[in-house]
C-alpha positions in Angstrom: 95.6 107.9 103.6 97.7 108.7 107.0 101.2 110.0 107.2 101.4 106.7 109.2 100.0 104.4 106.9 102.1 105.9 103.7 105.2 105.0 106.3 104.1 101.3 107.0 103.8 100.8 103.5 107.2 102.3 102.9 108.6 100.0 105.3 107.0 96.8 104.0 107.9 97.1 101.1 111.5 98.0 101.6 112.4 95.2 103.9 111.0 92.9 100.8 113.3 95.5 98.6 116.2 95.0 100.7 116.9 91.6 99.9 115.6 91.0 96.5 118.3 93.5 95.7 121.0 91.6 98.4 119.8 88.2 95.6 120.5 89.6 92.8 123.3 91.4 94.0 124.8 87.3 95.4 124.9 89.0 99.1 123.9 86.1 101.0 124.4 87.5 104.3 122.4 90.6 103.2 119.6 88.5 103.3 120.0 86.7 106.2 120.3 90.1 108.3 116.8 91.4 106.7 115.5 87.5 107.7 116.7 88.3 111.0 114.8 91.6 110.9 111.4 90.0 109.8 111.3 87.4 112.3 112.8 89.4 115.2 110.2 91.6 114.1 107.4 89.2 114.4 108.3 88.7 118.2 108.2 92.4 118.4 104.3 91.6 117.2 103.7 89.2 119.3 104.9 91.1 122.3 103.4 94.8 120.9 99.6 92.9 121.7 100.1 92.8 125.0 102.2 95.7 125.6 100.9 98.2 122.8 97.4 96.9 123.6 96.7 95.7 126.6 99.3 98.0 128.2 101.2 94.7 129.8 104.9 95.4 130.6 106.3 91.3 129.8 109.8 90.8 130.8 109.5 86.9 130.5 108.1 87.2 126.9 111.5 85.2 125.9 110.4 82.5 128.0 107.5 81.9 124.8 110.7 82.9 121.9 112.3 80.6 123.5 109.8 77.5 124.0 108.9 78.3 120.5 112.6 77.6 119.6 113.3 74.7 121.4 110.1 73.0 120.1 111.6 73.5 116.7 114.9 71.7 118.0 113.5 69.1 120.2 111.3 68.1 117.0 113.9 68.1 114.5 116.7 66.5 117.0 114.5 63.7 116.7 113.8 63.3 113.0 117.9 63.7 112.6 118.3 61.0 114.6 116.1 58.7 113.5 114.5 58.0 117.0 111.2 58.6 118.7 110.1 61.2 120.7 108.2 59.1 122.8 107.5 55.4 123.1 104.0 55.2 123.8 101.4 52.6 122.2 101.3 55.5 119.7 104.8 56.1 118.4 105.3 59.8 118.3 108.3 60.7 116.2 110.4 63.9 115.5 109.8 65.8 112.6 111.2 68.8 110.0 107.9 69.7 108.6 108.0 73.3 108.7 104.0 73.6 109.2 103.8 71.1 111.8 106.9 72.9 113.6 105.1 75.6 113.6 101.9 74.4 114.8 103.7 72.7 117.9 105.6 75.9 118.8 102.1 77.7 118.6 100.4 75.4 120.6 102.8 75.1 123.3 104.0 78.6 123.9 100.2 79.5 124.1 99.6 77.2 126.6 102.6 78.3 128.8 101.0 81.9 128.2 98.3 80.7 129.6 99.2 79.6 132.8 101.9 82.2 132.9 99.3 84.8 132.2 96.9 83.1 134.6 98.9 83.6 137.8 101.0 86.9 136.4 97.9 88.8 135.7 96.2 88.4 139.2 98.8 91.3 140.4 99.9 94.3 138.0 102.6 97.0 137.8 106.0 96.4 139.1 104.9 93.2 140.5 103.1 91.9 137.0 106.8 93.1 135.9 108.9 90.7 138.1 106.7 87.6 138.5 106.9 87.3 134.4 110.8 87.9 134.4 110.5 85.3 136.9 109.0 82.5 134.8 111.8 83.6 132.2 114.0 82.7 134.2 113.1 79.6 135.4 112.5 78.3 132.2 116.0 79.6 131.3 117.7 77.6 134.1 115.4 74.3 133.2 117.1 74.6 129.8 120.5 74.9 131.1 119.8 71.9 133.8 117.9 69.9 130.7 121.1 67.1 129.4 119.2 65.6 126.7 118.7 68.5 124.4 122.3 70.2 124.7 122.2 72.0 128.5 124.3 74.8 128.5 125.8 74.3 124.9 122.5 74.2 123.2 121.6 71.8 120.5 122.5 72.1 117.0 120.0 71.2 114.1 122.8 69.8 111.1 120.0 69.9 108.6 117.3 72.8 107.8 113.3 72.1 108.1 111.2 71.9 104.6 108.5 73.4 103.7 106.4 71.8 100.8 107.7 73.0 97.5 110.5 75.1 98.7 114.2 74.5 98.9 114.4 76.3 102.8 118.2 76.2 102.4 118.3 79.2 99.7 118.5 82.1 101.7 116.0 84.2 99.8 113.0 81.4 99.7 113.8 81.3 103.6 113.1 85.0 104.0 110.2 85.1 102.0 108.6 82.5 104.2 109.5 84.5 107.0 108.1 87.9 105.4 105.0 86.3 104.4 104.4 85.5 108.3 105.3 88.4 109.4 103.1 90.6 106.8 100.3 88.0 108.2 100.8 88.4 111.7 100.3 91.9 111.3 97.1 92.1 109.3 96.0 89.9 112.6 97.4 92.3 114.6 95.4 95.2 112.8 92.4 93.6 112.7 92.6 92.6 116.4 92.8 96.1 117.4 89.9 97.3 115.5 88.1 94.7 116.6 85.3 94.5 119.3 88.0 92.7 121.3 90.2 95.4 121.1 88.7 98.0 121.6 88.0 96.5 124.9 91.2 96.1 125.7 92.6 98.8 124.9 89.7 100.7 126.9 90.8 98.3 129.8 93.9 99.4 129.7 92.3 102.8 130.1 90.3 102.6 132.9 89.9 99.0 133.9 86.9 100.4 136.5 84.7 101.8 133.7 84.9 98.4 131.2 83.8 96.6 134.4 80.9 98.6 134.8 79.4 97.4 131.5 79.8 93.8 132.6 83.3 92.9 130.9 85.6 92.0 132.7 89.4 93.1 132.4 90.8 90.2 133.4 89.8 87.9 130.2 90.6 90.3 128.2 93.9 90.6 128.9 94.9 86.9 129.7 93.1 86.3 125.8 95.7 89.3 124.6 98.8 87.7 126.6 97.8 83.8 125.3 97.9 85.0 121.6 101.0 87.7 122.1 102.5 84.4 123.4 101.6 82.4 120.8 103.5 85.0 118.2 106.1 85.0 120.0 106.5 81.4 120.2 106.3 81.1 116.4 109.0 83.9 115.8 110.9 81.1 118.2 111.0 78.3 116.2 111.7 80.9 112.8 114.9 81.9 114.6 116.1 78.4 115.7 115.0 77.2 112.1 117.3 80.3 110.7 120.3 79.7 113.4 119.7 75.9 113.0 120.8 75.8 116.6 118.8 76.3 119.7 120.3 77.7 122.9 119.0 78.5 126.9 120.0 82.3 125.6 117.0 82.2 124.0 114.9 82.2 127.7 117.4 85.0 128.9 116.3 88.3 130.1 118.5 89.9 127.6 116.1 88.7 125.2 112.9 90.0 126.0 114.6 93.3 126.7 115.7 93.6 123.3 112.1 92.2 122.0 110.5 95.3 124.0 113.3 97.8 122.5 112.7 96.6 119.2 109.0 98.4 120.2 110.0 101.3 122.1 112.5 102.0 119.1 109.7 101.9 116.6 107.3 103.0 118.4 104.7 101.5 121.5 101.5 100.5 119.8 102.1 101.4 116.4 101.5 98.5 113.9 104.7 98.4 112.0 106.8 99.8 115.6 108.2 96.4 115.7 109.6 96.6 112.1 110.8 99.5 112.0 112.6 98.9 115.6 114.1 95.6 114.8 115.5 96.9 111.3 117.2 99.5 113.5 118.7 97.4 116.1 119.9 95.1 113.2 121.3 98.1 111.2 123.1 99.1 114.5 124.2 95.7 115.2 125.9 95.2 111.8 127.4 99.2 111.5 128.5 99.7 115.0 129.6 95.8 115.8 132.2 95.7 113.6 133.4 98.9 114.8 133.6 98.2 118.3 132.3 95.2 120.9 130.5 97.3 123.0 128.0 99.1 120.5 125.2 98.8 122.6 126.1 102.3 124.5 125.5 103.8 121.6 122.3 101.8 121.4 121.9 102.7 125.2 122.1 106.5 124.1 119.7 106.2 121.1 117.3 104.5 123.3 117.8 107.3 125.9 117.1 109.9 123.5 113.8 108.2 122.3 112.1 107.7 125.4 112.9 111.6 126.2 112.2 113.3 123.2 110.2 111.2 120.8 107.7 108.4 122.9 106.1 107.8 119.9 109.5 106.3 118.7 110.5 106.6 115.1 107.2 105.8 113.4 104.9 108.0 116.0 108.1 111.0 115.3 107.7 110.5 111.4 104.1 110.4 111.3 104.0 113.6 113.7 101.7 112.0 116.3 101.5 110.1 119.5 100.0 107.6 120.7 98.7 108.5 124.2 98.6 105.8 127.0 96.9 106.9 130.2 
């Protein structure tokens, strides 16, 4: 057993710790910041395929947080108002089925990866860079110009989805749902590196010219990679609307996927549980230095500053006392 693994371990287990203790303890909030942290960290998943693996610098990855969110509130708006989605010879109504939420927010942030993916990936470098902040922000603008789900103001969701056999209003039955995601998106994430697939891509990430020469081609490999980071993404989306029960154009911003990809540079690039261990940091940050003063992100500025110089493998890769290397 690794330094690293002993460390992943640590940290499931004490982000379930954390707010079993918060329960018993009656600190509702408690729990709600370490639900925050599992589902922010399950974006930080999601985006940690493409980046970690296939080596893809996103900054439009909120573009699929946030289609993930507003397929949450768009669905839900509906079933609180009691009217259909769309009036078609086959009624489609709204919804606050958790699975089915989830489903839809899957579905349609990995086909927007898809296309996004499609046309982003036929350039690379600072140019794959812009044209996906690009589609962030186009999407963020549509939200903001879109009068039937809030505009500018957002939307607000008055009651929280179900989920069968759960009461998803008590904090602590909501965070479990979100931890259980988040402990299964990483098994996938695990496996899909080890896998045939990723190998591949990570190999392609490499030296694209080499995985060509044995007839695979980069390409698909790293549209497949973005489709599925997107698709993680997209569900961490409709977690955080469900958790906010309101859904906002913020959600498309650029400021989001920024703080998606700190959450992994914090942690550490390509390291499994880098997201988790980066998104309990921000969070702890958040919380410590935001009640202390409104601009706490210089000191989150400085922290970031001093990881990226002194410790790339960010605070798992530092603990473990190895480095990933990407080439």
């Amino acid at each position: 057993m690794t330094r690293e693994t002993i460390l992943n371990a640590a940290l499931g287990l004490g982000l379930l710790a954390f707010p079993l203790w918060a329960y018993f303890a009656d600190e509702p909030f408690m729990i709600t910041l370490a639900t925050r942290v599992a589902i922010l960290a399950l974006a930080g998943v999601g985006l940690n395929i493409a980046l970690g693996l296939g080596g893809l610098v996103s900054l439009g990855h909120a573009a699929f947080f946030g289609i993930g969110g507003y397929a949450m509130g768009i669905l839900a708006s509906h079933a609180q108002s009691y009217s259909p989605l769309m009036e078609t010879p086959f009624l489609i109504e709204g919804t606050k089925s958790m699975p089915v939420i989830w489903l839809t927010a899957i579905v349609a942030s990995g086909l927007a990866a898809l296309v996004i993916g499609a046309l982003s990936l036929r350039t690379s470098g600072v140019y794959f860079i812009m044209i996906t902040l690009a589609f962030g922000q186009m999407l963020f603008y549509f939200a903001i110009s879109w009068p039937a789900y809030g505009g500018e103001d957002g939307l607000s969701i008055y009651v929280r989805n179900s989920f069968p056999g759960l009461n998803t209003l008590d904090p602590i039955q909501f965070f479990l749902i979100a931890y259980v995601l988040l402990m299964a998106a990483l098994r996938f994430s695990a496996r899909l590196a080890g896998s045939p697939f990723g190998l591949a891509l990570n190999a392609a990430r490499q030296t694209a010219e080499r995985v060509e020469t044995v007839g695979i081609v980069p390409y698909r490999l790293r549209l497949t990679a973005f489709v599925l980071s997107g698709m993680i993404t997209g569900l961490a989306g409709a977690l955080f609307a469900d958790l906010n029960r309101f859904v906002s154009p913020t959600m498309f911003s650029w400021q989001t996927s920024g703080e998606i990809m700190i959450f992994i540079i914090l942690g550490g690039t390509a390291r499994l549980f880098g997201p988790v261990a980066g998104a309990a940091l921000f969070i702890t940050l958040e919380h410590v230095l935001g009640g202390l003063s409104e601009f706490w992100h210089i000191y989150l500025g400085l922290l970031l500053l001093v990881v990226v110089l002194y410790a790339r493998g960010g605070i798992i890769g530092t603990l473990a006392g190895q480095e990933v290397k990407h080439d």
